[in-house]
C-alpha positions as a Markdown table, in Angstrom:
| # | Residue | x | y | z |
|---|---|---|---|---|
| 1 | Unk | -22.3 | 0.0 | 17.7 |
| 2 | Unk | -19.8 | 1.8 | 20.2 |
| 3 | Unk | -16.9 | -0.5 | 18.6 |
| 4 | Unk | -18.0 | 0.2 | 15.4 |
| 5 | Unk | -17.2 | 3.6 | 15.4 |
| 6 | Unk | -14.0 | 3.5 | 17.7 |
| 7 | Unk | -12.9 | 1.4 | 14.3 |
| 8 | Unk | -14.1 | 4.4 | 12.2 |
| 9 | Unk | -12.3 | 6.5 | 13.7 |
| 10 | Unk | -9.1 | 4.5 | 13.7 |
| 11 | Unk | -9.7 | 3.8 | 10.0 |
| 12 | Unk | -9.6 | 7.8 | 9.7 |
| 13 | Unk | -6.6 | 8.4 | 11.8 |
| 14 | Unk | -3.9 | 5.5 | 10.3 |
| 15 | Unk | -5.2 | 7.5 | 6.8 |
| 16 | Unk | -4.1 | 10.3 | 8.3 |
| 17 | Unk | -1.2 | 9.7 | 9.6 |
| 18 | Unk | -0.3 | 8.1 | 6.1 |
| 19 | Unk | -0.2 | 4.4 | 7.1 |
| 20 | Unk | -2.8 | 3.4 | 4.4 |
| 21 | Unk | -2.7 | 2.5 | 1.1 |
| 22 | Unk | -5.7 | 2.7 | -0.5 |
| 23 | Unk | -7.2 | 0.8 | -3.8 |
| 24 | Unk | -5.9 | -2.7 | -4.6 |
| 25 | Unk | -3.1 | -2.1 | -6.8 |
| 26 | Unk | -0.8 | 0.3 | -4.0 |
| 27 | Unk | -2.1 | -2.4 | -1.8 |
| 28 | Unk | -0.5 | -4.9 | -4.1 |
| 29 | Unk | 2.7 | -2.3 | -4.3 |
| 30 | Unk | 2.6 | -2.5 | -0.5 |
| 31 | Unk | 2.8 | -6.1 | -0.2 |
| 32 | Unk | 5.4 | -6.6 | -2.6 |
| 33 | Unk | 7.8 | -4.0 | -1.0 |
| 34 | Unk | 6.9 | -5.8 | 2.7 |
| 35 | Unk | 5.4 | -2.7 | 4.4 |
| 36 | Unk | 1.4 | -4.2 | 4.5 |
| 37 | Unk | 1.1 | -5.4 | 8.3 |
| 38 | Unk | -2.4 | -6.6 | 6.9 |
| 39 | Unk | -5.0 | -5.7 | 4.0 |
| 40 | Unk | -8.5 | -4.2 | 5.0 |
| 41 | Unk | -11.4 | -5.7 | 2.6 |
| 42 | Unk | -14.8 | -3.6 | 2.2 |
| 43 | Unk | -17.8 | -5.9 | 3.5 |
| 44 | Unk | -19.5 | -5.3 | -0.3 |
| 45 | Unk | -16.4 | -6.3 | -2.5 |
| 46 | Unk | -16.8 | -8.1 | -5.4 |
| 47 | Unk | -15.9 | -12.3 | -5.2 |
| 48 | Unk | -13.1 | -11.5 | -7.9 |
| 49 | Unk | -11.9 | -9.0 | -5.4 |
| 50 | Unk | -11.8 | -11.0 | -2.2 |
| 51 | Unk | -10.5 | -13.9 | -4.1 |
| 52 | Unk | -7.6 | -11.8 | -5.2 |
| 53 | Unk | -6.7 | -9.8 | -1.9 |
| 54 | Unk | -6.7 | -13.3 | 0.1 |
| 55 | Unk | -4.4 | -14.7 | -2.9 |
| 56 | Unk | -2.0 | -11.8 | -2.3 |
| 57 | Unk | -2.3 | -11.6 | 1.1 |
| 58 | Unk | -1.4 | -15.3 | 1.8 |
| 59 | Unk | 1.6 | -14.7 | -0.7 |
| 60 | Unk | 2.6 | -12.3 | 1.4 |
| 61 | Unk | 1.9 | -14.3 | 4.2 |
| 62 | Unk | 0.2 | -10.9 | 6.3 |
| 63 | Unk | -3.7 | -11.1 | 7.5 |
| 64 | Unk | -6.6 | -10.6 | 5.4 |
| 65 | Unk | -9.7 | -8.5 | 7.4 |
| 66 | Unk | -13.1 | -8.0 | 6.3 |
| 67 | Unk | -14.7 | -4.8 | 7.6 |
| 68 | Unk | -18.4 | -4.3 | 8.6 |
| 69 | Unk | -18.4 | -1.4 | 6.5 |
| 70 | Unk | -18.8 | -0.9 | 2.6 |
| 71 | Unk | -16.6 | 0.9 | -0.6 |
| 72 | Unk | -19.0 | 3.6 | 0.2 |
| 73 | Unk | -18.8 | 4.0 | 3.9 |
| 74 | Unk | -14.9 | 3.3 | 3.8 |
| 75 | Unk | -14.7 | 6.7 | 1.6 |
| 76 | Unk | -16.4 | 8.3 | 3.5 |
| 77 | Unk | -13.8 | 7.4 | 6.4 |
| 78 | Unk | -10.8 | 7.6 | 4.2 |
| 79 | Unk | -11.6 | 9.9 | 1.4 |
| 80 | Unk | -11.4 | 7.5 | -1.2 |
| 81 | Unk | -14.2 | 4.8 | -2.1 |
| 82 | Unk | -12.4 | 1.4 | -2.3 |
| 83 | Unk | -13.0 | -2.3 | -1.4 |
| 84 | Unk | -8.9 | -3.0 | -0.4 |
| 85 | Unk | -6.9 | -1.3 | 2.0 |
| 86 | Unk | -3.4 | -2.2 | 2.9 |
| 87 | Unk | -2.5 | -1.0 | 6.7 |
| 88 | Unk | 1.0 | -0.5 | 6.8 |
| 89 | Unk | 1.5 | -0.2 | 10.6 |
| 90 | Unk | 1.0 | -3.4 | 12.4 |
| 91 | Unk | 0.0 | -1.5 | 15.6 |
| 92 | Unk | -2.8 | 0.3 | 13.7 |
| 93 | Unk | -3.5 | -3.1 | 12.4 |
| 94 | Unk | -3.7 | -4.7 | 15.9 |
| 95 | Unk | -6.5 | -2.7 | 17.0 |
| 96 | Unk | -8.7 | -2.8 | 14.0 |
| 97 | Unk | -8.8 | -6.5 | 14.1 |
| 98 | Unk | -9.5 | -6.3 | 18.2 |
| 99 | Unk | -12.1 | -3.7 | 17.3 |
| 100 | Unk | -13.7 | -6.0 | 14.5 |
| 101 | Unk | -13.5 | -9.2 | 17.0 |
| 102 | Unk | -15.6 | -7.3 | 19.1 |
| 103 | Unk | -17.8 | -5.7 | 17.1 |
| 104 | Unk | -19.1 | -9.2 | 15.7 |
| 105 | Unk | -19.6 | -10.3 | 19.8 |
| 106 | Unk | -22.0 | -7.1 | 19.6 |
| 107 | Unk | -23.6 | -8.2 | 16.5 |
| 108 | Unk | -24.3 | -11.5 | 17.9 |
């Protein structure tokens, strides 16, 4: 639980410091114009939408994350109910995917 939320509140602060784009298309934008370190996918997103992320996330050849949280719960981090996220600092990027590793250790 305690990584959980150290991941919320990182999720809030890369928004903030404007090293998110948020929705699928200005993810899409992000990884044609090679500023996505990674894309963020919503736990509850749709097949279609997890089959398109990983399509243009491999294109792009940058990592694909799928976050214990839903659309719901990732607007209420971010301000903006979505299922993909592109994280456009690879720094930022690091430490979610740290964060996630070890908040599915705490899960199992």
């Amino acid at each position: 639980m305690y990584c959980k939320q150290k991941l919320w509140n990182l999720l809030t602060i890369c928004r903030k410091a404007g090293k998110m784009q948020m929705g699928l298309e200005p993810a899409k934008d992000a990884l044609l114009h090679q500023t996505a370190a990674g894309l963020l996918l919503a736990a509850d997103a749709s097949e279609n939408t997890k089959k398109e992320a990983a399509f243009f996330s491999a294109k792009a050849g940058v990592p694909l994350l799928e976050l214990p949280f839903t659309k719901f719960e990732m607007g209420q981090a971010v301000g903006r109910a979505s299922a993909v996220f592109a994280v456009c600092d690879a720094g930022f990027f690091r430490r979610m995917q740290a964060l996630t590793r070890e908040n599915s250790g705490e899960n199992a």
